[in-house]
Structure formats: structure tokens, C-alpha cells
N, C-alpha and C positions, 0 to 999 in steps of 0.2 A: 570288698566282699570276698571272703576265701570261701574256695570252690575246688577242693582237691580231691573229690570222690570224684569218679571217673563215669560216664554214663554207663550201665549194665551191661549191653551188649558190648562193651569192650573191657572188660572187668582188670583190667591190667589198671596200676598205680600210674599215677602222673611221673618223672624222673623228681628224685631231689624231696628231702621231706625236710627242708627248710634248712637254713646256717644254723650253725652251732650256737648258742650264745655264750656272749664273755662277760664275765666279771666288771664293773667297772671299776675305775682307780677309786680307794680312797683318795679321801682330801687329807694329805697330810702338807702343814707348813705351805697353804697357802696355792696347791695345787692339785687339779681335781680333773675328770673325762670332760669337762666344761672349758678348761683352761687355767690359766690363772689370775681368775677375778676372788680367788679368797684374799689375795693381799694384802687387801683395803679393810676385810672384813676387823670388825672389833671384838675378840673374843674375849667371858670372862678372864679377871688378871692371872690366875692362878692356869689357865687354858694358853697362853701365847705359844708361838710357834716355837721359841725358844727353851721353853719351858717341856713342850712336848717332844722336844728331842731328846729328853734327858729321862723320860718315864712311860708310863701306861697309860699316860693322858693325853694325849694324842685325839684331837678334836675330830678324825672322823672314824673311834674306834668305836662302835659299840657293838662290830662282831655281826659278822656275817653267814648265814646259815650253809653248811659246807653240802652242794649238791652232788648228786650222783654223774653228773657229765662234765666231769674232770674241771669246773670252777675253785675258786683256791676263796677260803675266807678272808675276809677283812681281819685286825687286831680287836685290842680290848680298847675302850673307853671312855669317856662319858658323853654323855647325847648332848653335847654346846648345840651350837646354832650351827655349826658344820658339819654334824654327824649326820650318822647310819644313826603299830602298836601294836566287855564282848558278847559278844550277841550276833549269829552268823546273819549274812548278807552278799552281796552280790558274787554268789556261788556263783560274789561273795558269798559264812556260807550263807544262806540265805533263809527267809525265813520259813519257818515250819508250812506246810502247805498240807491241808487235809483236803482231800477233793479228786476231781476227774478232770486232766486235763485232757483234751479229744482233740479229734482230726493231726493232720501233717504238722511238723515241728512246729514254725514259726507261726500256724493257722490261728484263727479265730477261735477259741473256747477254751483256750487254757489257764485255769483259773488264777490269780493272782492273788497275794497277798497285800492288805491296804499298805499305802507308801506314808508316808509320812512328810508332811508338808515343813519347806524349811522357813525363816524368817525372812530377812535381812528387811530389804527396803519394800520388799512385796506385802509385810505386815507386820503391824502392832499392835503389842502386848497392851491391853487398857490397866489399871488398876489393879490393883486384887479385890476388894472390897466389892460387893454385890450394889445390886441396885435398878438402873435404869441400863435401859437395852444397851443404848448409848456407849457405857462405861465398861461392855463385854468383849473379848477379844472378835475379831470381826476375819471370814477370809477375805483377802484382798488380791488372789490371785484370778483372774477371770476364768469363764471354763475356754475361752478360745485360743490363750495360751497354756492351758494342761492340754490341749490337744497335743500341742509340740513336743510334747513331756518324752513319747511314746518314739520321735522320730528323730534316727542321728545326724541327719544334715538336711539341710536346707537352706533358705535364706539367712545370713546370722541377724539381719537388720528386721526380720519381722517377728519376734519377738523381744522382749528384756531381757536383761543382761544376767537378773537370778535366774530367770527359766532355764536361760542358756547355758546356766551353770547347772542348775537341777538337770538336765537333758548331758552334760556332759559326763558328770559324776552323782551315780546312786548307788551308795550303800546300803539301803533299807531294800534293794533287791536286785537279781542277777540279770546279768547282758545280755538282750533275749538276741541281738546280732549283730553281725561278725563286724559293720562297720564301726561296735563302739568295742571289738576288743580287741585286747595286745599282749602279748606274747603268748606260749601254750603252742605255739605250731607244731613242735615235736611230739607235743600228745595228741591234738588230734592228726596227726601225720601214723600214731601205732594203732589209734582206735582204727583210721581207714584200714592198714593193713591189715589189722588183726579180723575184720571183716571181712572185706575181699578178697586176703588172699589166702587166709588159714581158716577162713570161712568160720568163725569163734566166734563163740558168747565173750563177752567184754564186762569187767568189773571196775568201775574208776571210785581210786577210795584214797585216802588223804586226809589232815588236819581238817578240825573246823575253819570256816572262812577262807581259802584256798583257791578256792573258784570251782568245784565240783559243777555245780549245777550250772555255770556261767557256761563253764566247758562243753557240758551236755548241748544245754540251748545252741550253741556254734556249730555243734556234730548234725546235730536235729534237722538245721538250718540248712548247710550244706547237704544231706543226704536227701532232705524232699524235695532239694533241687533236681536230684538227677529220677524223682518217681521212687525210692523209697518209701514207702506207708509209715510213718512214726507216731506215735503214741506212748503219753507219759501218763505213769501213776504213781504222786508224791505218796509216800507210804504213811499212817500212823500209828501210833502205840497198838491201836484194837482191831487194824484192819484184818481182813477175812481173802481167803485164798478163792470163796467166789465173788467179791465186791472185787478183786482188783481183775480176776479175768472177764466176768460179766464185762465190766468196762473196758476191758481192749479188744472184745468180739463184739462188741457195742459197735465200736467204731471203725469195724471191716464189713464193710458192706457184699451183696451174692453174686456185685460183679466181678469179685476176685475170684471167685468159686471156679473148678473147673465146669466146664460147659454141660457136659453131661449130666454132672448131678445138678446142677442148676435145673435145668431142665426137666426132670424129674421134681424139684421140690420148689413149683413155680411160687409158693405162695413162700418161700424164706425172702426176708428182705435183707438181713446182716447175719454175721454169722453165733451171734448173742441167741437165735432161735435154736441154734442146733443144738444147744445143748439141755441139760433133764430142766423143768421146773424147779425139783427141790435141790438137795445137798448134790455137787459132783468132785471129781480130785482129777490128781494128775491125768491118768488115763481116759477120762471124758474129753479133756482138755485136748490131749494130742489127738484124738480120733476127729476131733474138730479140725484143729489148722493142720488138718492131713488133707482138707479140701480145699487148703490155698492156695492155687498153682498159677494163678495169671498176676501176682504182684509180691513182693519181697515185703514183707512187714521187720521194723525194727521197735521193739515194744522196750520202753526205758521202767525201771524200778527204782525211781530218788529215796532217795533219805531210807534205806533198806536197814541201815542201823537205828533206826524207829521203832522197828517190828520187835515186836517182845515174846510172840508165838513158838517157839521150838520146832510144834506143828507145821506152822503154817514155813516156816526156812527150809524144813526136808519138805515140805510138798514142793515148793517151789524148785528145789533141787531135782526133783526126781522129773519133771516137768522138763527140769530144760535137758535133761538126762533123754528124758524119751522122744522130744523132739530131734535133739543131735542125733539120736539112732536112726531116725528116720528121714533126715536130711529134708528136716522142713523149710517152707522157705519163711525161716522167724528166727532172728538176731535179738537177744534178750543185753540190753547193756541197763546195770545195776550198778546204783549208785548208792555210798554214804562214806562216813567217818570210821578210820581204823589206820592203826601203824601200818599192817601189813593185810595181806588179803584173807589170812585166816583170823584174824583180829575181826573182821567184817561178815565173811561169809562161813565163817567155823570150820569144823575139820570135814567136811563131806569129800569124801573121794571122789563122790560120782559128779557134783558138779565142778570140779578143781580140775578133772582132764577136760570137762569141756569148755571151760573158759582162760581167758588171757587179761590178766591180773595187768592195769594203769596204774602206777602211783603217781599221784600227783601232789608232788613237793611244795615247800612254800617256794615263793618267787625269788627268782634270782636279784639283784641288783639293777639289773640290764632291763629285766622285761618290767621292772616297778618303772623305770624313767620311761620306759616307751607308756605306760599308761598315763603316765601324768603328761605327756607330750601329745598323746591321741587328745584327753581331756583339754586340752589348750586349746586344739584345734577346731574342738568345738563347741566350745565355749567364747572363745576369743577374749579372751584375760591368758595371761601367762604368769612363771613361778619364776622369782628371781633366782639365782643360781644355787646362794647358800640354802634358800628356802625348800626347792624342790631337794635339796641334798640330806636337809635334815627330814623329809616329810618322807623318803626313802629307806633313812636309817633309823627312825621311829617306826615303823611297819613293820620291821621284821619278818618282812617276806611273804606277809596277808596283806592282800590286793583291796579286802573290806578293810582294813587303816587308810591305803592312800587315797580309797576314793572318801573316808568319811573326813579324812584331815585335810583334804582338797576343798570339797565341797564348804566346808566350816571358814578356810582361811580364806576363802576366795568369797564367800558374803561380807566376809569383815571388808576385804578390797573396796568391794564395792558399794557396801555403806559410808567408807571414804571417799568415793568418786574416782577411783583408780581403775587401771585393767591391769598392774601390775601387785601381784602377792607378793609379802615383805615378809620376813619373819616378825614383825610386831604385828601383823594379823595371824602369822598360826599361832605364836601365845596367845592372842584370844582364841581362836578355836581349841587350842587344848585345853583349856580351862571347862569351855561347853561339853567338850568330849568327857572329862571328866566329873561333870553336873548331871550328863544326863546317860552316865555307867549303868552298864547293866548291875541291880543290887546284889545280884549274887555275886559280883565279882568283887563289890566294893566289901560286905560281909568277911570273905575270905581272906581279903588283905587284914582288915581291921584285927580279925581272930588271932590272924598270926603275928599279928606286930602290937598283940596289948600283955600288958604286964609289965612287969620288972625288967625285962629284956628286950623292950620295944626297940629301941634305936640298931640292937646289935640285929635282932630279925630285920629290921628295913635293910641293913647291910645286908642281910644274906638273900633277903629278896631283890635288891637292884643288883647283886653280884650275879644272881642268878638269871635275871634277867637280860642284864648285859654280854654273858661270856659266849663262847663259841658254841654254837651247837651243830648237830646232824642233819640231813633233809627233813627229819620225823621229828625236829624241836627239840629230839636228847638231847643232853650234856651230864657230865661228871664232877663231882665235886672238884676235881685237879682243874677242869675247864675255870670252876665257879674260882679258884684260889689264886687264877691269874690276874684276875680282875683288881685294879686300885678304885678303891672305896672312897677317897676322898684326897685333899689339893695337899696331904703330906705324904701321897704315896703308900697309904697303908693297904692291904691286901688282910683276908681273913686266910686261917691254917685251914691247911682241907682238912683235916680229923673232925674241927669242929663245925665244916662246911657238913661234913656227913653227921653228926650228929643231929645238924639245924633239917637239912634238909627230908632225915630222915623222920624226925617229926611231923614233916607238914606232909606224907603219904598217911597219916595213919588217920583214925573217921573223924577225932575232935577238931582236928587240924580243916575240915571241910569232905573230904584229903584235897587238897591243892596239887599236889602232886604225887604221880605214880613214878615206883623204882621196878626196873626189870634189870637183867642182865643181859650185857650184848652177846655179839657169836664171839667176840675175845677174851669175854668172863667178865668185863669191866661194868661195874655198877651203874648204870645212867637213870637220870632223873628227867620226867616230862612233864609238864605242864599240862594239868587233864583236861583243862580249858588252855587251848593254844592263844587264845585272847589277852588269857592272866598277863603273860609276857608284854604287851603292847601297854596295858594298863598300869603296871606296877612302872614300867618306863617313864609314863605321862606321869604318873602321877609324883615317882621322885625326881622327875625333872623339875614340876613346880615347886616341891617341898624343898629341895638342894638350889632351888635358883639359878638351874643350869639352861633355863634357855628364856 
């Protein structure tokens, strides 16, 4: 359980906001952070250890995203069975939530999004053909083991070995806490500071799939621990600036109230009465939690890159604008999708001084193995060495790849009677991941890789895929021209790296990907859906026969 907010009356930080994390080794020629159990391993011919000392094929290159706290990337390669993947999830990111989640973080009434039920040996598929009840798919999971769904440890012997799996690793939705998450200490170590001790509104923004809202749920978790008030409100495209305060003065009840005015307005029961009946804005709003003074409330904004309003971004702005003036006691931490924090919350001055801008990167190497290691733990199946190596280096740094390519290789296990994952069960699970793709991502590959030029665009899509990029998923054509395409060593010219790639920004193209320019001038290319990346991996791994 992490527990690093300090009780209130002592507002000071715990010492130490976690160790640094490192890089782990690549696996090259048969040695890895595991040891050297690749030895043995049998890579394709054209892949031997021999062969990768001489080139860009090098079986654990497929390129590591270079983070901001001095980590150094991996090389180039192609994704064998020894290397270094959309649709968000266990923020992952997770999925869309329209609704009112109430009461303290971890409490009771926060609404969920349905989960999606896995197979293996818990159930089967009947026929396709219609008919008799009989011949229809049936669940076969009881409701006494979805109870367990919900909880990270316990007995491992009292339920199945898929529940166990489903309860270890879910991708269809985010870590609601801290005992099923792993790594991120150093972010929630600046959220607590940037609260306590610079007394700040907090904005945590980041790729899709990333762990945004995982993160949150962990912040949530720890902070109601010490009597923080929290309340979340996942945002949607049409929400209204009084549907999301209505519901978080909903759920502050008139014992926060200072005593005085309580007492005067016996008949208020939450502080949702205090304000008009009909239309109100910013300044109703702070004249309200100007009567908060017996409890600290911290009010979350998810998925804030939803809001499509203008309006309703500067009310919101001006709001946390007027409470900071008046040193309320309400911490707004705002959450969604963007490079940078004006990519997310736009160019408003007035809320940019009062908040403290989280980026949160894709995952380093180090904190992916401690997931799939947390996952083992509880689960109890384990990842054979190359297996967890390659299920690390196919993520690419989205925490929703390892827990969906865990969960898939780990039914295949244990439809075999195993507790140990092989790479001949994640090849089945890539193949499912790739059956049951989101279609807009399988659309946008197709677009871009039909015509007279199909084979060379798949090269410039798995070149792209594979080469080095930034914490933010950029890369440059020069990045993409390092990359060997195939077992003779060929590489594509960046001239024509930039001419492919600049095709696929533009609308016929989907756009698949966005071009900006860095603070060094240099051209970089992102992936609009940071998923594409993981999928276009999967999918020319099965098409090239590379794992």
C-alpha cells in the first residue's frame, strides 16, 4: 500500500521520493537483466547471435523510448522472441466514463465502465449457427468468483487460476489500488509535493494508455487516507460547467461548513444547496467553497481533453483562478491527453500560474518488468524469461500492452495446464490482440499500406514503429532511416522516409500521424493514436514471421 501524503497536521513530505529508476539491459547475444538464460534460446536463422554482431539486428533492438530522468534508449531491431504494443485502458488509458463518480477516492459509487469478460477454460464458445439454447455461448464464470475480480490479494487457492489472472492483469480498466500498481512513484511523489507543499492545482497529461487515470486512482487512494475529501468527474464531449460542479458540491456535505454559517442555515444539508437553482459560473462557485473550512477537498477533472466547450475551459479556468485567490481549501487535479500542458489546458495565463503541469511519460523498461512481476505475484503463473522480455519490448512503454498481452498469454498457459507463459502462448495472444484491434486502427494501417506501394509503406510503417523515439512517442525521419527493414540489412533513405511519412499527417491518410517541430528545429513525427505504434509492431511481427 503506498502511503506517502503525510497526515495534515503535519503537512511536511515523508524524506525520499523514491529511487531513480534504470534502464534495464538489453538482451543482446544471449544476455539480459535476468542473466544469461537467452543462450539456449532459438532465434529465427537470419536473427543468431552471430549474425547480430555484424548489424541492426540485434534481437533485443526495437528501441526504447528515451526518458526525461537521464535513462539512455535501447538500439534498433526487430521484435524476435528476445525483444523490446488501441483502445485506452488501465489509465491504462481507460475507458471513456460519462458519469458521477462520489464520495472519497477508493469509496463506493464510482462509476465504472463494463469490463469485458476473458475466455480460456472459464468458457466456451458454442457454434455460430443459431438454434437451441443449448448451442448459445453460455457464462461459465460464477458471480462468487467475480467477486474476487475486485480484490488484489488474498487466498490464491480460493479461486481459479483465470480469475486469478483476470484479478492480476486488466486492461479493459484502470488500477483502482496501490497493491495492484508498479512503478510511477516519482509522479505521485511531485503530485504530493506539488500539493503540500507549493499548495498547487496539479494537471497530469500524457499519451493515450500511459496510466493517467491508474495514477489518479493511487493519488485518490493515498490522499483519503490521511481525510482528504476527493471526488472525481470523468468529463464528456457535452458536459456543462453546472453538471460537473453540481456534482462535486453534491458530494460535500454542511459538516465541512464553517460552524457559524451552518448554524444560521440549519436546513442546508450539502453544499449543492447553496447555490442559484438555475444557470450559475465561476463566481457562484467560489462564494460557495469559500464556506469550506473544516476539511481539505481535492476535486479530480479525468479525460478534460473530452471537453469540446471553449466556454466551459475558461470557466473552468477562471474558477480555479478565483479559488487560488482566495486560498480555498480545494486542490483541483485535471486530468487527460496532450504532449505538453498547453496542448491539454491551452494558452490561459490565469490558470498556468496556478497549476503544476505532471507529464507523464510512457514507461520506462524497469517499471514494465516490475508490472509483469507484481502480475505474477498475483496471479501465481509466471513469464518465462524471453517471454516477459519480448511482452516488454512489444509495449513500447504503454502499461495497457503488458497488462493485455499478459492477460491473453497467460489463458493460453493455462488452457495448457501450465503456470509457466512460453513464447508459443504470446504468439497466440498476439494473434487475438490482433482479431479483436480496435477498427480504427486496423482501417488506418490498411489505407496506408494499399496500392502499388503497399510493401514499401509497411516498411515505412514497421521502420517507424521500431526506431527510437522521445518520452512524447516523437521520432524523425533520421531516427526512422536507422532502422534494418529486413534479414539483408536494408534500411529506407530518410528523404524518402520524409516524404512517406509526410503523407500519412495529411486527412486522406486518416492522418495517422502528426509533424511539429522540436525547440531544435528538427521535424518529428507522432503517432496520433500512441497505440498505432504497438499494433503496427503486432501485426508485422506476424506478417514477417518474426516471433
Amino acid at each position: 500500500m503506498i502511503n506517502i501524503f503525510k497526515k495534515r497536521k503535519n503537512r511536511g513530505l515523508e524524506e525520499g521520493s523514491g529511487a531513480a529508476l534504470n534502464d534495464i539491459d538489453s538482451v543482446v547475444n544471449g544476455s539480459s537483466a535476468y542473466g544469461d538464460g537467452h543462450s539456449e534460446i532459438e532465434l529465427p536463422d537470419f536473427l543468431t547471435a552471430e549474425q547480430s554482431e555484424d548489424s541492426d539486428f540485434s534481437p533485443s533492438a526495437l528501441g526504447t523510448p528515451v526518458n526525461d530522468r537521464g535513462a539512455k534508449p535501447n538500439g534498433n531491431g526487430l521484435p524476435s522472441a528476445a525483444d523490446d504494443l488501441g483502445r485506452s485502458g488501465a489509465d491504462g488509458d481507460e475507458p471513456a466514463h460519462v458519469g458521477w463518480a462520489g464520495g472519497s477516492a477508493s469509496a463506493p459509487g464510482m462509476l465504472q465502465s463494463p469490463t469485458a469478460i476473458q475466455g480460456g477454460d472459464d468458457m466456451q464458445v458454442a457454434g455460430q449457427r443459431g438454434g437451441d439454447m443449448d448451442d448459445l455461448p453460455k457464462f461459465r464464470i460464477p458471480p462468487s468468483e467475480l467477486a474476487f475480480r475486485g480484490r488484489m490479494r488474498g487466498d490464491p487457492n480460493a479461486i481459479g487460476p483465470n480469475a486469478r489472472l483476470r484479478q492480476a492483469f486488466t486492461p479493459t480498466r484502470p488500477i483502482q489500488t496501490s497493491e495492484h500498481f508498479a512503478g510511477r512513484r516519482w509522479a505521485i511523489q511531485r503530485v504530493i509535493t506539488a500539493i503540500e507543499e507549493q499548495q498547487a492545482n496539479v494537471v497530469i497529461f500524457g499519451a493515450r494508455g500511459v496510466g493517467k487515470t491508474s495514477l489518479t486512482n493511487i493519488i485518490s487512494e493515498t490522499a483519503s487516507h490521511v481525510d482528504y475529501q476527493v471526488h472525481r468527474c470523468p468529463c464528456s464531449s457535452n458536459i456543462t460547467f453546472e453538471e460537473i460542479f453540481r456534482g462535486f458540491m453534491r458530494n460535500l456535505p454542511c459538516e465541512f461548513m464553517e460552524r457559524d454559517f451552518r448554524a444560521r442555515h440549519p436546513s442546508v444539508q450539502n453544499f449543492e444547496q447553496l447555490l442559484p437553482l438555475e444557470h450559475f459560473g465561476p463566481t457562484e462557485v467560489t462564494e460557495t467553497l469559500f464556506h469550506l473550512k473544516l476539511e481539505h477537498a481535492i476535486l479530480i477533472v479525468d479525460e478534460f481533453d473530452r471537453i469540446e466547450s471553449s466556454e466551459l475551459k475558461n470557466q473552468l479556468a477562471e474558477t480555479i483562478k478565483n479559488l487560488s485567490d482566495i486560498s480555498a481549501r480545494v486542490t483541483f487535479i485535471i486530468v487527460g491527453i496532450g504532449q505538453t500542458l498547453e496542448d491539454l489546458i491551452g494558452g490561459h495565463p490565469s490558470i498556468q500560474r496556478n497549476v503544476v503541469g505532471v507529464h507523464l511519460p510512457l514507461m520506462e523498461p524497469a517499471e514494465l518488468q516490475a508490472l509483469i512481476e507484481l502480475g505474477e505475484e498475483v496471479s501465481g503463473i509466471s513469464f518465462d524469461t524471453i517471454t516477459r522480455e519480448t511482452i516488454a519490448s512489444f509495449s513500447k512503454g504503454l502499461p495497457y500492452y503488458v497488462q493485455l498481452m499478459c492477460l491473453h498469454a497467460g489463458q493460453r498457459a493455462i488452457e495448457r495446464g501450465s503456470k509457466i507463459v512460453e513464447i508459443t502462448d504470446l504468439r497466440g495472444a498476439l494473434e487475438k490482440i490482433l482479431e479483436e484491434a480496435d477498427p480504427n486502427l486496423i482501417r488506418m494501417y490498411e489505407l496506408a499500406t494499399h496500392g502499388e506501394q503497399k510493401q514499401f509503406m509497411a516498411d515505412v510503417l514497421f521502420a517507424s514503429a521500431r526506431c527510437l523515439f522521445d518520452q512524447n512517442g516523437a521520432f524523425s525521419a533520421a531516427d526512422a532511416a536507422q532502422v534494418v527493414i529486413d534479414k539483408d540489412g536494408r534500411k529506407i533513405p530518410e528523404l524518402s522516409l520524409h516524404k512517406a511519412l509526410t503523407s500519412l499527417t495529411l486527412p486522406e491518410a486518416g492522418p495517422m500521424l502528426e509533424k511539429r517541430k522540436s525547440p531544435t528545429g528538427i521535424t518529428k513525427y507522432t503517432f496520433l493514436n500512441q497505440m498505432t505504434r504497438q499494433f503496427i509492431l503486432v501485426r508485422q511481427a506476424r506478417d514477417r514471421g518474426l516471433i
